[in-house]
C-alpha positions as CSV (number, residue, x, y, z in Angstrom):
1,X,35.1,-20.1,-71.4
2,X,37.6,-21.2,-73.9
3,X,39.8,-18.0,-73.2
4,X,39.8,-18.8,-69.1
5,X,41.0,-22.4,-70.2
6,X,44.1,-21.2,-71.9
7,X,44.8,-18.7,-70.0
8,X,44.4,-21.1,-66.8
9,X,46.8,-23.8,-68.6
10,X,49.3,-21.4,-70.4
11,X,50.3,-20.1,-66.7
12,X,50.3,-23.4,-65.2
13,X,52.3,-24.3,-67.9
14,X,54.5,-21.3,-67.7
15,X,55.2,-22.3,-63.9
16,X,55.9,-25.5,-64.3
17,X,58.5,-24.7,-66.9
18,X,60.0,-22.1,-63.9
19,X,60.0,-24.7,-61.2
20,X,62.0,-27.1,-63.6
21,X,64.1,-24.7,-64.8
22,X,64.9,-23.8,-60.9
23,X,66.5,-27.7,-60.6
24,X,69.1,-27.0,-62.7
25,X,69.9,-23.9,-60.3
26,X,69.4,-25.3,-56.6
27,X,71.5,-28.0,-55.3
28,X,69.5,-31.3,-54.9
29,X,66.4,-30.0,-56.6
30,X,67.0,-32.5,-59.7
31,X,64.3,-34.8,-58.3
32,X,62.2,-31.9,-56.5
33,X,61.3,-29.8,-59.3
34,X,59.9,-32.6,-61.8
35,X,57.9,-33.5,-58.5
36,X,56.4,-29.9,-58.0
37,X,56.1,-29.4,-61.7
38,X,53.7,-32.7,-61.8
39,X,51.8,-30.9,-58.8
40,X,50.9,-28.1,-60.6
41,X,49.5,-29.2,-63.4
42,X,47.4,-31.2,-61.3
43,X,44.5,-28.8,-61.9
44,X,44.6,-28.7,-65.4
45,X,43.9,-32.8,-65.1
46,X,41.0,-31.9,-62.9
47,X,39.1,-29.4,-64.5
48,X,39.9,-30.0,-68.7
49,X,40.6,-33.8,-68.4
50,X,42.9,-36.0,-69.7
51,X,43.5,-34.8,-73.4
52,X,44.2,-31.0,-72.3
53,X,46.3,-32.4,-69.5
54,X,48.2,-35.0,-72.0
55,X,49.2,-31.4,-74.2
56,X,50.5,-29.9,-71.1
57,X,52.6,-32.3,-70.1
58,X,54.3,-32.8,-73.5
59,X,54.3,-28.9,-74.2
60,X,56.2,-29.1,-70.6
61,X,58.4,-31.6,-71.3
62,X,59.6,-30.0,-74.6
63,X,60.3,-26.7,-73.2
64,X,62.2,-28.2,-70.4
65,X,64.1,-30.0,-72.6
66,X,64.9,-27.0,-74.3
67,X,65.1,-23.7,-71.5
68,X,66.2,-26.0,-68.5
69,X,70.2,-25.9,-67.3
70,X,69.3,-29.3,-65.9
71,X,69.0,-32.1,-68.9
72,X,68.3,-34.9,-65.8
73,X,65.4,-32.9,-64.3
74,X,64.2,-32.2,-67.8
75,X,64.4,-36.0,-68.4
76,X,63.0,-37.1,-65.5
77,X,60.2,-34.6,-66.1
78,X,60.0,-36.3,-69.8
79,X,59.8,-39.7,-68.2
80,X,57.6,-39.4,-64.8
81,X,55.2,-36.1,-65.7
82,X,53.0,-38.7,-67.4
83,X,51.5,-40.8,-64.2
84,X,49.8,-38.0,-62.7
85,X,47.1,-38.7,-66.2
86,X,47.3,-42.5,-65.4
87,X,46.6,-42.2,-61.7
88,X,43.0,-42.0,-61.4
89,X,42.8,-45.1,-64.0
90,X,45.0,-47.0,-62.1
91,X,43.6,-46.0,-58.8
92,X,39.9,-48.4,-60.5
93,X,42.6,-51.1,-59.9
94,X,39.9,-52.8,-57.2
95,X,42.3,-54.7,-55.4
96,X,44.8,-52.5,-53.3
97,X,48.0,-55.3,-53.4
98,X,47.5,-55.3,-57.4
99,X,47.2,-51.6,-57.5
100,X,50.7,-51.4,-55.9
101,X,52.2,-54.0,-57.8
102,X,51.3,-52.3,-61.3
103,X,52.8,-48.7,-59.9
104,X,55.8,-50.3,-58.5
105,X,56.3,-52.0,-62.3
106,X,55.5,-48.7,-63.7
107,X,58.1,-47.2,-61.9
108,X,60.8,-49.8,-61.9
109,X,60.3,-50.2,-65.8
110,X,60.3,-46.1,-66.1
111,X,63.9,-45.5,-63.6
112,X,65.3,-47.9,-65.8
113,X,64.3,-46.5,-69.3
114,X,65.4,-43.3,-68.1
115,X,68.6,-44.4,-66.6
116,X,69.3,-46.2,-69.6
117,X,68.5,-43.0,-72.0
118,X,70.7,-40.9,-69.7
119,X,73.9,-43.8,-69.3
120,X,73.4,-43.6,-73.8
121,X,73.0,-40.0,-74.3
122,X,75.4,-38.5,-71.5
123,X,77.7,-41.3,-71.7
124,X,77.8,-42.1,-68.2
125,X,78.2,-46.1,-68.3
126,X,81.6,-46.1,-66.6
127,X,80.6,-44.1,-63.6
128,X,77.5,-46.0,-62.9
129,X,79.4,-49.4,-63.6
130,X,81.8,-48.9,-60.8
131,X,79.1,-48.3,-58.4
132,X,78.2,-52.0,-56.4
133,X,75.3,-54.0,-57.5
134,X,74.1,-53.9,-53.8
135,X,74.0,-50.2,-54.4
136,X,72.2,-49.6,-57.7
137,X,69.6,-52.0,-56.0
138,X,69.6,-49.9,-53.0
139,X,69.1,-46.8,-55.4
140,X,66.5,-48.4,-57.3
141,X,64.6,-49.6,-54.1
142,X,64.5,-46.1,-52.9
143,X,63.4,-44.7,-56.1
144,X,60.3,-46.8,-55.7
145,X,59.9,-45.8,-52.6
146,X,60.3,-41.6,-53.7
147,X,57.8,-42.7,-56.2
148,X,55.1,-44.5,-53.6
149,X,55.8,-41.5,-51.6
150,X,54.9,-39.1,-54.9
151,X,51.6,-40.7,-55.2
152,X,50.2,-40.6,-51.8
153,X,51.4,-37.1,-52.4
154,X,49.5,-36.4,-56.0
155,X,46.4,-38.0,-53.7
156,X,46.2,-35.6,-51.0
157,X,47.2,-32.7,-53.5
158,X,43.9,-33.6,-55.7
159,X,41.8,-33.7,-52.9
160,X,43.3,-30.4,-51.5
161,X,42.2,-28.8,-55.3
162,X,38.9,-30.5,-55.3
163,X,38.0,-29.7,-51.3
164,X,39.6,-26.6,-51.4
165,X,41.4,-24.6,-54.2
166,X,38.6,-25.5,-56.7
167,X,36.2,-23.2,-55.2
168,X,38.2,-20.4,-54.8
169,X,39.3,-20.4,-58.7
170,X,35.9,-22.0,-60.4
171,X,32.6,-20.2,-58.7
């Protein structure tokens, strides 16, 4: 059984490695790929749990860092790939208006630690300073809204694997 689970998580690891490397190489994929790449290991979550899952995403996320053409998709892989672990704990959140409000913190406080890594490491601070305030806050509002969009997504993608998928991979 230990052999399927390797197996099983090396090549959902390998593919999610692909699909980032992929947002490097097709315009406007920068945000897609991460997205997709978070899909995929949705499985592993599913069927080894949380500690197996944790060790694919950071295996991900230091390959990417490393084999990607992209730095911002590997980044935002580095910084987002997480919540898909920290969804089911948060969805025990009993009320559904305090549920929202912690994801839309988590995701406010995560654009802007990323943003902030990427302004200090790629040296961007002048380009983004000559953008409007009205427009960052535009950017950041629809950023949460990608991100709201993301987890309805993860939601639907879990029960697809656990109505579905699961039965044609796990007898």
């Amino acid at each position: 059984m230990k052999s399927r689970e390797v197996a099983l998580c090396g090549l959902l690891n390998a593919l999610a490695v692909v699909i980032l490397s992929f947002g490097g190489l097709i315009p406007g994929a920068t945000y897609c790929a991460p997205l997709l790449a978070m899909a995929v290991l949705l499985p592993v979550r599913e069927e080894y749990g949380l500690p197996m899952a944790g060790a694919a995403w950071v295996s991900v996320s230091l390959l990417s860092l490393l084999l990607t053409p992209d730095r911002e998709t590997a980044l935002v892989y580095v910084f987002f790939g997480w919540y898909p672990l920290l969804r089911p704990r948060l969805a025990r959140i009993p009320c559904r208006w305090a549920r929202l409000a912690v994801k839309l913190l988590l995701c406010t406080g995560t654009i802007l630690l990323l943003y902030g890594a990427v302004l200090r490491l790629m040296g961007l601070t002048a380009d983004l300073l000559e953008a409007g305030r009205l427009l960052r806050l535009a950017l950041l509002a629809l950023g949460n809204l990608v991100f709201l969009l993301l987890d309805a997504a993860l939601e639907r993608l879990t029960l697809l694997w656990r109505q579905k998928f699961r039965k044609r991979f796990f007898h």
